[in-house]
C-alpha positions as CSV (number, residue, x, y, z in Angstrom):
1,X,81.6,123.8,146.2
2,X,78.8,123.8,149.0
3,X,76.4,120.5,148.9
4,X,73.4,121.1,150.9
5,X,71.4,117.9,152.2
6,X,67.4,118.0,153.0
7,X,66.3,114.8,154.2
8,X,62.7,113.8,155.3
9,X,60.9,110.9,156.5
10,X,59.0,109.0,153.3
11,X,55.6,109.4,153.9
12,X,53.8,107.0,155.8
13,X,56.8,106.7,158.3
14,X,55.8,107.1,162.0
15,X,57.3,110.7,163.1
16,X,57.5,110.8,166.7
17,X,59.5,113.8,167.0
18,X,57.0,116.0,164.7
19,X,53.9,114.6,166.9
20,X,56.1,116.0,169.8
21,X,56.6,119.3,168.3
22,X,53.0,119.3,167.0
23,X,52.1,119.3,170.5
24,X,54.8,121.7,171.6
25,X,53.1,124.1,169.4
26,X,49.5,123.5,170.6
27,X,50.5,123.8,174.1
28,X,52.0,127.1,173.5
29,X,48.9,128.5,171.8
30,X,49.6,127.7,167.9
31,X,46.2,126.5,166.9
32,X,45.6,124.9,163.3
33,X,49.1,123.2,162.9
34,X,48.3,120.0,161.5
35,X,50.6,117.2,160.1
36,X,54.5,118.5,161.5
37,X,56.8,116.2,159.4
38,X,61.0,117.0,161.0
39,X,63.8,116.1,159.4
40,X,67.6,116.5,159.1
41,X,69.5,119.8,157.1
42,X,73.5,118.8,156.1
43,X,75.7,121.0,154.9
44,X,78.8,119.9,153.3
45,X,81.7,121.7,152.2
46,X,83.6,119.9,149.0
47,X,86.8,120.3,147.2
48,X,84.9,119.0,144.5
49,X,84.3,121.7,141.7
50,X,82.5,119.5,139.1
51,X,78.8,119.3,140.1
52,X,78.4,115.8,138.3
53,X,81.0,114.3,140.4
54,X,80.1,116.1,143.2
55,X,76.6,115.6,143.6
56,X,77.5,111.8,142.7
57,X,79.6,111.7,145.2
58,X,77.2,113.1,148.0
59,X,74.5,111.0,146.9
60,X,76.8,107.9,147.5
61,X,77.6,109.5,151.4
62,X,73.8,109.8,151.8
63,X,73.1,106.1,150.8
64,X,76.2,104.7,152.8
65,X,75.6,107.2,156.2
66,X,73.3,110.0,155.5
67,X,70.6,109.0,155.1
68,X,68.8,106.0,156.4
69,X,67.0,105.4,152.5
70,X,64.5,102.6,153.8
71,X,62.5,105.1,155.5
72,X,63.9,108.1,154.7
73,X,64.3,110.6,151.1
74,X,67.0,112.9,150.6
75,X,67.7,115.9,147.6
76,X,70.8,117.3,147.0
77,X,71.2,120.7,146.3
78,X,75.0,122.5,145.0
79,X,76.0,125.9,144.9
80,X,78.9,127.5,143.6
């Protein structure tokens, strides 16, 4: 079974790296790109094949190393 990780900033967390692509973009001519929020994409491969367990499981690895859950949000996502 595949677990795939999004994780974002929560909102009103300073992101420094999407004010530095923000600009990337204006400098290189992409005009009206407002707001750029990055984050982080994990994807985990999991002997797993019960999604209950497995999706419990992952969400335990993204509150103990994942994810940083003070200023950060994460969703899980399974296939197969």
């Amino acid at each position: 079974m595949k677990a795939k990780v999004h994780i974002t900033l929560k909102s009103g967390v300073l992101d420094p790296q999407g004010k530095a692509v923000q600009h990337a973009l204006s400098s290189l001519g992409f005009a009206g790109v407002d707001n750029v929020r990055q984050g982080k994409f994990i994807e985990l491969e999991l002997a797993e094949t019960d999604p209950a367990k497995a999706k419990s499981a992952v969400e335990q690895m993204c509150k103990g190393l994942l994810a940083n859950t003070v200023i950060e949000n994460y969703r899980v996502d399974l296939e197969g």
